[in-house]
C-alpha positions in Angstrom: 63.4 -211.2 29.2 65.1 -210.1 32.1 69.0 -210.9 33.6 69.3 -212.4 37.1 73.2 -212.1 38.6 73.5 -215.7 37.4 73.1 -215.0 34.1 76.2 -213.0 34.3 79.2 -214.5 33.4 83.2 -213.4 33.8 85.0 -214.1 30.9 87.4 -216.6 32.9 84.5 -218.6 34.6 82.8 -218.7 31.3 86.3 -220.0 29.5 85.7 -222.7 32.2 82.3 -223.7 32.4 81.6 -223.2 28.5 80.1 -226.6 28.0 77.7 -226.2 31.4 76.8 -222.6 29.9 76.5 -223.9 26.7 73.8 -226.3 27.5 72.0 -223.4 29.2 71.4 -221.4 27.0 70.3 -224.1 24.6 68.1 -225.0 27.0 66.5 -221.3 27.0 69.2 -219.3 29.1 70.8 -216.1 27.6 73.9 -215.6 29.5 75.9 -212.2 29.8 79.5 -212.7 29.3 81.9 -210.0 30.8 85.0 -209.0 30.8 86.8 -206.6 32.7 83.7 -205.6 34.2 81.8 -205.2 31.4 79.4 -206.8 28.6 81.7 -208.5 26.2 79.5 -210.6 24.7 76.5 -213.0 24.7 75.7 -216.6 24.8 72.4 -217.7 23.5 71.1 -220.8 21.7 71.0 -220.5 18.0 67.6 -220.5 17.2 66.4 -218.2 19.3 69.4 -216.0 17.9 68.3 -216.7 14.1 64.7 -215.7 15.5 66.1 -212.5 16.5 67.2 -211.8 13.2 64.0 -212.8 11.5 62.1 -210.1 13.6 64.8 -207.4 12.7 64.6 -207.8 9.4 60.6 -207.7 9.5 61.0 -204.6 12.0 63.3 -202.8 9.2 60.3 -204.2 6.1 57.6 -202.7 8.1 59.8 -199.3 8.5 60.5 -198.9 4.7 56.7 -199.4 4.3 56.0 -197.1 6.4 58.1 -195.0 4.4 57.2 -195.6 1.3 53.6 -195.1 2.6 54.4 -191.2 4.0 56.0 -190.6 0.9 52.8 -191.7 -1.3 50.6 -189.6 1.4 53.0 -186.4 0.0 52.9 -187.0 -3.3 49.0 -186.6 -3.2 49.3 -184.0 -1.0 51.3 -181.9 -3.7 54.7 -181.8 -0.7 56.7 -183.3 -3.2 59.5 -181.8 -5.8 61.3 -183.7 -9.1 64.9 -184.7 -7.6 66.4 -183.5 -10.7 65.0 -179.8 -9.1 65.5 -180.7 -5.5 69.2 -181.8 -6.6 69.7 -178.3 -8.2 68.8 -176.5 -5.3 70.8 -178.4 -2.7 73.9 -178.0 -5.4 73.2 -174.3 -5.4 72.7 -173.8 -1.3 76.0 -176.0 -0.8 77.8 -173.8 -3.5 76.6 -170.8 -1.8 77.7 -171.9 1.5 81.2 -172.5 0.5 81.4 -169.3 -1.6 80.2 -167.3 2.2 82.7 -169.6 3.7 85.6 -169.2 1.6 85.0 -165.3 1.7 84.9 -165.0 5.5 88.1 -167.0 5.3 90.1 -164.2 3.3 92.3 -161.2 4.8 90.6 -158.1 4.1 92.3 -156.1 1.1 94.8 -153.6 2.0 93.3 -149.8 0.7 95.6 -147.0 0.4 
């Protein structure tokens, strides 16, 4: 859906017409409420606003599926580890990589 000027709001005229914008956007009308200049917030009728949720929450199901599919796809494709192993390994590189860091960190010895 796209915004036409009068769908944008000031804050101050909106504070004043909130009942005549109100009954816009219940009738369909998602208004664009600004302040200072810019988007401060939006006015649209409940519904359609619990709607938006509802599709949201199937967009985020559909992407853990997804997921969950790739992840089966690896597993028979042998690109998977045990976490217990892939835990080690992290442990170890992040223990190395503090030991290099720690070390470059340090004033050279003195040698006489």
């Amino acid at each position: 859906m796209g915004f036409s000027t009068g769908d944008v709001v000031p804050f101050t005229l909106a504070r004043a017409r909130l009942s005549e914008l109100a009954d816009q956007a219940k009738a369909g009308a998602e208004k664009i409420i600004t302040k200072n200049g810019e988007s401060y917030v939006a006015l649209i009728d409940a519904d359609r606003l619990d709607y938006y949720h509802r599709l949201e929450r199937e967009r985020i199901h559909l992407l853990l599926l997804d997921d969950a599919r790739r992840g089966l796809a690896d597993i028979v494709a042998g690109r998977s580890v045990e976490a217990d192993s892939a835990i080690a390994r992290l442990q170890a590189r992040r223990t190395a990589a503090a030991e290099k860091t720690s070390a470059a960190g340090k004033p050279a010895e003195k040698r006489d």
